[in-house]
N, C-alpha and C positions, 0 to 999 in steps of 0.2 A: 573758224571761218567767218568771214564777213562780206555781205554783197550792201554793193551802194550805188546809184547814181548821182554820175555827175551834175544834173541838173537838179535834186534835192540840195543838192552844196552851192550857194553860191561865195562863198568863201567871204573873205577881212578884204577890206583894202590892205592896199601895201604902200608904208607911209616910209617911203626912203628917199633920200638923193637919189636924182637920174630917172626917177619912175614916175610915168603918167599914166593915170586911168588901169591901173595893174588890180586885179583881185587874186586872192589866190585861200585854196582851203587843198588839206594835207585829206588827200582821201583814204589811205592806208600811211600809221606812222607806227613811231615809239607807242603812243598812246593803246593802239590795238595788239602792241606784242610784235609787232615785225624788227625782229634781228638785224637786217643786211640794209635794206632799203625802202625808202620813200615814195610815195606816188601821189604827187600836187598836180591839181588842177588848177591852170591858170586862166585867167577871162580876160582880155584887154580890149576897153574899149575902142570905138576907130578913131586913129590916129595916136593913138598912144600905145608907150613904149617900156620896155626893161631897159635897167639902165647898160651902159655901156661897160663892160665890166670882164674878168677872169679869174678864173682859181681854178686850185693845185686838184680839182678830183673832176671826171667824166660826168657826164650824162646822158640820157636818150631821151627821145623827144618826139608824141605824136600827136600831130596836127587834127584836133576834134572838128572842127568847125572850123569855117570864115577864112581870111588870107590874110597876107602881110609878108612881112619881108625877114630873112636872118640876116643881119649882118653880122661876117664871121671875118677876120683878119684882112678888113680894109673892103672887103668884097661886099655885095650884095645877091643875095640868093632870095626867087621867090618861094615863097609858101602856101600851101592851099589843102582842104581837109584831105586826110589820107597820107600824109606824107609823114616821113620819117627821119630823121635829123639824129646823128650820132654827132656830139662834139668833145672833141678829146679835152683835156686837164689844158692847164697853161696856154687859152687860146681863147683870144679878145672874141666877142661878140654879144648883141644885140637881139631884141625879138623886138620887132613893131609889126602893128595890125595896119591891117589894111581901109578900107572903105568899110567893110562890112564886118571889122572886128576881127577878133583873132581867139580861138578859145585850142587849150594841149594841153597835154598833159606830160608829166616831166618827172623822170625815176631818176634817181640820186642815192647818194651811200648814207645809210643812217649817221653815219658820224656827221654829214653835212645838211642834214636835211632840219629837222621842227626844231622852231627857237633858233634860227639864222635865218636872218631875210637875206633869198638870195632868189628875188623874185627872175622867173625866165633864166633861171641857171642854166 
């Protein structure tokens, strides 16, 4: 068993193409013994972004804190703490914060998760 707060983690930067002001730290991974999936916490400061981006596997996605926008296949959808975000495989999209920042947390399939930056999957 393992209990952690998000706010104890404040995660790496994330040094990629397309990403501004991204943090991110893996709060359950490989590292604790979890089999299936991943659970990263992401922090973006305001006005910055994940990059623009897709791949082949899902995720879920809930909104800790702050607002900001998803951009999902051309669209723009807002965001704000409490909300919940399913994005299927092979579908463009985007996380940018808003004014006040953007902090989620993001479950992924261990095959894709720790050792792949794949900041706001």
């Amino acid at each position: 068993m393992i209990i952690r707060n998000i706010d104890d983690h404040p995660g790496q930067p994330v040094d990629m193409e397309g990403v501004s002001g991204v943090r991110m730290s893996v709060m359950v991974g490989r590292d604790d013994g979890a089999p299936n999936f991943a659970l990263r916490h992401f922090t973006v400061e305001p006005g910055g972004h994940s990059p623009q981006h897709s791949h082949d596997f899902e995720h879920e996605v809930f909104v800790v804190g702050g607002n900001g926008t998803l951009y999902f296949e051309g669209d723009e959808h807002p965001l704000r703490a409490g909300d919940v975000v399913y994005v299927p495989s092979e579908h463009e999209h985007q996380f940018r914060a808003g004014p006040e920042g953007l902090r989620f947390l993001c479950l992924v399939p261990m095959s894709r998760s720790c050792g792949e930056p794949t900041p706001g999957s």
